[in-house]
mmCIF file of the C-alpha atoms, coordinates in Angstrom:
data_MODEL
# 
_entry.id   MODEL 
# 
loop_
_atom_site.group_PDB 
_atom_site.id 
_atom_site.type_symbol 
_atom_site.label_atom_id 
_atom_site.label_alt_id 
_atom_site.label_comp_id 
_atom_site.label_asym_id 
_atom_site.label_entity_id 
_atom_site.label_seq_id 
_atom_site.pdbx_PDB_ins_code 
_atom_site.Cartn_x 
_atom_site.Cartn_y 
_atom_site.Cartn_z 
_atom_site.occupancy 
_atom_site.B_iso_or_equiv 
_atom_site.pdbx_formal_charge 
_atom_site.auth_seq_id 
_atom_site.auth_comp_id 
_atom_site.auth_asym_id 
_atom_site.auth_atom_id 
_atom_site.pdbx_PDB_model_num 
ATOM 1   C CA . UNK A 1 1   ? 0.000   0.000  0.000   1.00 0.00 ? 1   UNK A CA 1 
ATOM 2   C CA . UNK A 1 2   ? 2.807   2.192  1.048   1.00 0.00 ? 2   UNK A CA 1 
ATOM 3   C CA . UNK A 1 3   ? 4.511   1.496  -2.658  1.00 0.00 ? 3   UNK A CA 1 
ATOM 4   C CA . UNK A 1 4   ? 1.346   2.751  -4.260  1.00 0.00 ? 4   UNK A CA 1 
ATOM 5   C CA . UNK A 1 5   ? 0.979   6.355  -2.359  1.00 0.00 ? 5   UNK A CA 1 
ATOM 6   C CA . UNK A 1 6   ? 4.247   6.643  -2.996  1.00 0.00 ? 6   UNK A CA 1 
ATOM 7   C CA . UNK A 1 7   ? 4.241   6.260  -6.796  1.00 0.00 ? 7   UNK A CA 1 
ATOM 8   C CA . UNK A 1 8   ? 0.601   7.959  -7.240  1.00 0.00 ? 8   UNK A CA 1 
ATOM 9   C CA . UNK A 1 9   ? 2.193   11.007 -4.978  1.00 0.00 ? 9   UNK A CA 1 
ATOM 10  C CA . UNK A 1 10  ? 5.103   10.971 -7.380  1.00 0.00 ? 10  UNK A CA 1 
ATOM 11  C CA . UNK A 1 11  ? 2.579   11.126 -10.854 1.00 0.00 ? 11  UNK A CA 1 
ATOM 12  C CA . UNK A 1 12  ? 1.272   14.267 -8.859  1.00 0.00 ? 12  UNK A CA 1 
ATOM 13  C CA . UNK A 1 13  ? 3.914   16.072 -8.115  1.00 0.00 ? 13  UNK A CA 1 
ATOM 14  C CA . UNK A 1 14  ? 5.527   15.051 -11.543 1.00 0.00 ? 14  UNK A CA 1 
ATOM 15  C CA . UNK A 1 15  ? 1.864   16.553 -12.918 1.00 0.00 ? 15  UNK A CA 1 
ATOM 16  C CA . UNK A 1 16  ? 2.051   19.628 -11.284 1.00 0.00 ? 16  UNK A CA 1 
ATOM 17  C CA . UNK A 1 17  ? 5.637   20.465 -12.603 1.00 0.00 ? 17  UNK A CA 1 
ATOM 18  C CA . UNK A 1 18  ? 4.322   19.449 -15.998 1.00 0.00 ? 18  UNK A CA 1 
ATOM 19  C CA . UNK A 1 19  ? 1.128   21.506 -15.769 1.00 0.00 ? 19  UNK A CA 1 
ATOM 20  C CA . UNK A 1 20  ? 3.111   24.454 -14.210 1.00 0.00 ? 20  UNK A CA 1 
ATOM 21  C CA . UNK A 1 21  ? 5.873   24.258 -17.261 1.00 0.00 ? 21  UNK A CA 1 
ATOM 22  C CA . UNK A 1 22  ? 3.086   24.197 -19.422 1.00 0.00 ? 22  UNK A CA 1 
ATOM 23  C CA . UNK A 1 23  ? 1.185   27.191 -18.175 1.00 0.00 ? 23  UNK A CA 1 
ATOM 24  C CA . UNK A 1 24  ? 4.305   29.209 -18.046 1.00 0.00 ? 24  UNK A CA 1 
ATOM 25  C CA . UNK A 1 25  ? 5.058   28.004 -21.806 1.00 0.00 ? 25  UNK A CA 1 
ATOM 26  C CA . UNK A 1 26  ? 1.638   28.477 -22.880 1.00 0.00 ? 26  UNK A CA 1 
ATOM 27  C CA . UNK A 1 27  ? 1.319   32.029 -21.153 1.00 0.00 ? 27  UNK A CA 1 
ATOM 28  C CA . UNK A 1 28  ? 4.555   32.955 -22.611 1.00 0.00 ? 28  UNK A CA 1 
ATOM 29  C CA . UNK A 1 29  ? 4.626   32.019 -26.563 1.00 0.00 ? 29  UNK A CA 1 
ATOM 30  C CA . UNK A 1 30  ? 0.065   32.840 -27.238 1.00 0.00 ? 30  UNK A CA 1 
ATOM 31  C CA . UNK A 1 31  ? -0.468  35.885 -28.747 1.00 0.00 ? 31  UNK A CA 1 
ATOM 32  C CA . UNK A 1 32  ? -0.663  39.013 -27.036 1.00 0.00 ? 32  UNK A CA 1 
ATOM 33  C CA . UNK A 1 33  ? 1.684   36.941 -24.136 1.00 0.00 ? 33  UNK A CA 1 
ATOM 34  C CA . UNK A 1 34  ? 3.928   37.614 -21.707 1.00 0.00 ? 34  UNK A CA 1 
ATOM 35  C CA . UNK A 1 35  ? 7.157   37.410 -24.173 1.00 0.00 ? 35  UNK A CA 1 
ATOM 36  C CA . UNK A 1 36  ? 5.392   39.867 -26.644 1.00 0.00 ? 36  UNK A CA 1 
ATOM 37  C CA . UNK A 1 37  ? 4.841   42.307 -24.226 1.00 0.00 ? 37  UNK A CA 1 
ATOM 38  C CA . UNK A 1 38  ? 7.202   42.255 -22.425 1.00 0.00 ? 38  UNK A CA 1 
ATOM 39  C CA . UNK A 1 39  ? 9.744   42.406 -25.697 1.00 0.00 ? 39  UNK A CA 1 
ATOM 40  C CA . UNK A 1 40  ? 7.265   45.411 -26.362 1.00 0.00 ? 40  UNK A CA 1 
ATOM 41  C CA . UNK A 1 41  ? 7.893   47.064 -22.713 1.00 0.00 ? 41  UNK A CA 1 
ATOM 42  C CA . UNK A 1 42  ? 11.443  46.352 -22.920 1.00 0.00 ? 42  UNK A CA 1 
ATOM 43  C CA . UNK A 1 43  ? 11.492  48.102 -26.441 1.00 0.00 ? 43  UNK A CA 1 
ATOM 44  C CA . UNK A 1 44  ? 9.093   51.169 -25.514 1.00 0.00 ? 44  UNK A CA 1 
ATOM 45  C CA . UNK A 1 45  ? 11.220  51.329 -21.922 1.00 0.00 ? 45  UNK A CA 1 
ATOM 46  C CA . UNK A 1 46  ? 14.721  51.446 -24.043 1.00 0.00 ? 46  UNK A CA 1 
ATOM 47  C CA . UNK A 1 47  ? 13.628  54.817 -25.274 1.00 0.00 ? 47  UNK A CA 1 
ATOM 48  C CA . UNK A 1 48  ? 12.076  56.217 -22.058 1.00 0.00 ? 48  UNK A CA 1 
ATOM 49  C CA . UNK A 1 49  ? 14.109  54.735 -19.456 1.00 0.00 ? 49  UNK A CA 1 
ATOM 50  C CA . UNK A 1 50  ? 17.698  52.952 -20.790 1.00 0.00 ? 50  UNK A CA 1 
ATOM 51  C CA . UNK A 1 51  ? 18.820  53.085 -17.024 1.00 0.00 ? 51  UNK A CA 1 
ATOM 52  C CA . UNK A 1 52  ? 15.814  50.888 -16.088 1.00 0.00 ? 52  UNK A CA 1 
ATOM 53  C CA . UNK A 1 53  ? 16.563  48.295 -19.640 1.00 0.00 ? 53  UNK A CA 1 
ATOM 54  C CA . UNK A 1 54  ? 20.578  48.205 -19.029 1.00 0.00 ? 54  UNK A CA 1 
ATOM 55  C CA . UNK A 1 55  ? 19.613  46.855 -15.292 1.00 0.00 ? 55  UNK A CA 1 
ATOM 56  C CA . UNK A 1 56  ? 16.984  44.252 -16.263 1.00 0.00 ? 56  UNK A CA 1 
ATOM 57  C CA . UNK A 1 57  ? 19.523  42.790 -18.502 1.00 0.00 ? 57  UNK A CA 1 
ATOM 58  C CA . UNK A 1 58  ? 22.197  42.805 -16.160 1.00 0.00 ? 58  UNK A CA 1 
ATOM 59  C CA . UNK A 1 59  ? 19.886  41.157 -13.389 1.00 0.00 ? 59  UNK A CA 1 
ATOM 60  C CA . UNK A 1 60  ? 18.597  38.641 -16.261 1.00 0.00 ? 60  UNK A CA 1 
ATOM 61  C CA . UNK A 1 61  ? 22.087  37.597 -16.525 1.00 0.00 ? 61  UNK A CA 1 
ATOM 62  C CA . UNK A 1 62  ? 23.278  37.289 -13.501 1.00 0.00 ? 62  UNK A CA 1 
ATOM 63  C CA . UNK A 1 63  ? 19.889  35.121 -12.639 1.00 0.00 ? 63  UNK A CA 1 
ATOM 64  C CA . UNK A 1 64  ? 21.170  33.113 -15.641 1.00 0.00 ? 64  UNK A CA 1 
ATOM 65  C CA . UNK A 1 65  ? 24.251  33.013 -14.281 1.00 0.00 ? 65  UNK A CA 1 
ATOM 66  C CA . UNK A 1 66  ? 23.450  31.882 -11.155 1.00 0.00 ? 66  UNK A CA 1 
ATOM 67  C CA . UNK A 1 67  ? 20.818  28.974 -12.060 1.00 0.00 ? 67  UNK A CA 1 
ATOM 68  C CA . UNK A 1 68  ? 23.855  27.985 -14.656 1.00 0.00 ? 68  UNK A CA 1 
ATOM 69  C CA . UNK A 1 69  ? 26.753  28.117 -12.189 1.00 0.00 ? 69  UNK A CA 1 
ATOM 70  C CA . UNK A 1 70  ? 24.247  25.635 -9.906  1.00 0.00 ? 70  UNK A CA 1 
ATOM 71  C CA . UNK A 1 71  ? 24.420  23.024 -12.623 1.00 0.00 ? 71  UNK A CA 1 
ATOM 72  C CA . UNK A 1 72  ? 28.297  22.737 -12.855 1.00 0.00 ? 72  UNK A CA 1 
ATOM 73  C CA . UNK A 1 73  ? 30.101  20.371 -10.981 1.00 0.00 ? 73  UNK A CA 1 
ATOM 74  C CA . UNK A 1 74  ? 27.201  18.440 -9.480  1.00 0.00 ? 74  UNK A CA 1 
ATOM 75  C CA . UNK A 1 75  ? 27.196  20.436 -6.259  1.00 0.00 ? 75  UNK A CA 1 
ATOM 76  C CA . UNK A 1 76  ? 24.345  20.085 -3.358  1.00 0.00 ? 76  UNK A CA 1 
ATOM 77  C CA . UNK A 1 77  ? 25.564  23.629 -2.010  1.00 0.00 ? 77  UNK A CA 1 
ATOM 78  C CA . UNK A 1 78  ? 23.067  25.368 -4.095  1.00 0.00 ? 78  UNK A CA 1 
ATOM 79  C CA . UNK A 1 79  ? 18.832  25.303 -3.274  1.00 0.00 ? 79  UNK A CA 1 
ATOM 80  C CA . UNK A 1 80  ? 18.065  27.342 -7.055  1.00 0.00 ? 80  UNK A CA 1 
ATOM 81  C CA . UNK A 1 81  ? 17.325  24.045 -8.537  1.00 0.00 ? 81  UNK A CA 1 
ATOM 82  C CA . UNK A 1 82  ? 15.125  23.181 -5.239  1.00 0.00 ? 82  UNK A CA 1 
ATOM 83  C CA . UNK A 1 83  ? 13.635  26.627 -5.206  1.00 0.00 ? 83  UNK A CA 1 
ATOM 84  C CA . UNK A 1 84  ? 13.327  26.442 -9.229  1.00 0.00 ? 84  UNK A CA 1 
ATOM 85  C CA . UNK A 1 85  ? 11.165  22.724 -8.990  1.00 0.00 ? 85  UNK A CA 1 
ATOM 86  C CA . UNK A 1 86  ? 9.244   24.440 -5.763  1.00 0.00 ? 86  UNK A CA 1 
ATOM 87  C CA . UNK A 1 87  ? 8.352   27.460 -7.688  1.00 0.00 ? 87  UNK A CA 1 
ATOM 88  C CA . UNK A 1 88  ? 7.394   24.995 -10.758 1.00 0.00 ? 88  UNK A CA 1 
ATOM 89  C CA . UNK A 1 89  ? 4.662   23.428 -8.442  1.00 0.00 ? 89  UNK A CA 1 
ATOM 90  C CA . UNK A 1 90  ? 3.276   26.301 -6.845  1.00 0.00 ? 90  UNK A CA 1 
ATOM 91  C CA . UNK A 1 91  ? 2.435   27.403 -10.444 1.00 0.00 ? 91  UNK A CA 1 
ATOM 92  C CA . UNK A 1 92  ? 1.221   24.124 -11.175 1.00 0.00 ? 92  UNK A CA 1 
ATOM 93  C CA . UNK A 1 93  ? -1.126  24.126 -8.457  1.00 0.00 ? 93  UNK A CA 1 
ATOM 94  C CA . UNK A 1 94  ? -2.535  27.735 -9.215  1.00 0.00 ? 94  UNK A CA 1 
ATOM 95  C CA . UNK A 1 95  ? -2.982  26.897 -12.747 1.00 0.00 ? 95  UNK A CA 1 
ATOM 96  C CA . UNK A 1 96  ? -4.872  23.585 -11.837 1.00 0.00 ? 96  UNK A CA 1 
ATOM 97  C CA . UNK A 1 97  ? -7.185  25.539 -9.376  1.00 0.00 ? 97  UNK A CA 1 
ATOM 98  C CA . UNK A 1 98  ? -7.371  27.941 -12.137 1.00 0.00 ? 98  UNK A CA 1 
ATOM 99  C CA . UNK A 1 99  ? -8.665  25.375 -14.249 1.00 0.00 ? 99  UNK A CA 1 
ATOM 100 C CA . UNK A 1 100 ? -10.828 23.991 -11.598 1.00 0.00 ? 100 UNK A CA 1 
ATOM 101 C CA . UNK A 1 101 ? -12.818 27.659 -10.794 1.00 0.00 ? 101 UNK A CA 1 
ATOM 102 C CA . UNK A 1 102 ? -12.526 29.050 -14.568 1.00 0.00 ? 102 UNK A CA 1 
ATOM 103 C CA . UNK A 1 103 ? -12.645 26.010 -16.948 1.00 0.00 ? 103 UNK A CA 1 
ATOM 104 C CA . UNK A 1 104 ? -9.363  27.799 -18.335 1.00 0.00 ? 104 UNK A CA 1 
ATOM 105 C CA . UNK A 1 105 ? -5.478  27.761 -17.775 1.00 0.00 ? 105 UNK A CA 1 
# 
């Protein structure tokens, strides 16, 4: 019995990273999403704030950095990756109880 929570709590969790990924994605790459407008901010800001754009892009890279330098040389030191699959299946579960209330992701 013990084997069989454990696997169907495993399919869960393993469905809520999927359904969280695939929120994200699907939120992202629609039209009129996130990526458009935010290319679209990040464009219209370039002009009326270059201060503001040459900071995002420094902070996006050192993010990148960061979650990058946590995948080299197999060390445990690091909780990104932890706090990257936690954050993965707290979306998961609000799109799921999105789907539940609204029919919708």
């Amino acid at each position: 019995m013990r084997a069989i929570l454990t696997t169907l709590g495993a399919f869960l969790v393993g469905g809520l990273i999927l359904l969280g990924i695939g929120g994200i994605a699907y939120h992202l790459f629609r039209d009129d999403g996130w990526f458009s407008q935010g290319l679209g901010a990040l464009w219209r800001a370039q002009y009326q704030a270059p201060v503001m754009t040459i900071i995002l892009i420094i902070a996006a890279i050192f993010v990148a950095k960061s979650l990058y330098g946590a995948q080299i040389g197999g060390k445990r030191e690091s909780k990104i990756p932890d706090f990257v699959l936690f954050a993965f299946i707290a979306t998961g579960i609000f799109f799921l109880g999105r789907l539940i209330t609204t029919g919708q992701i």
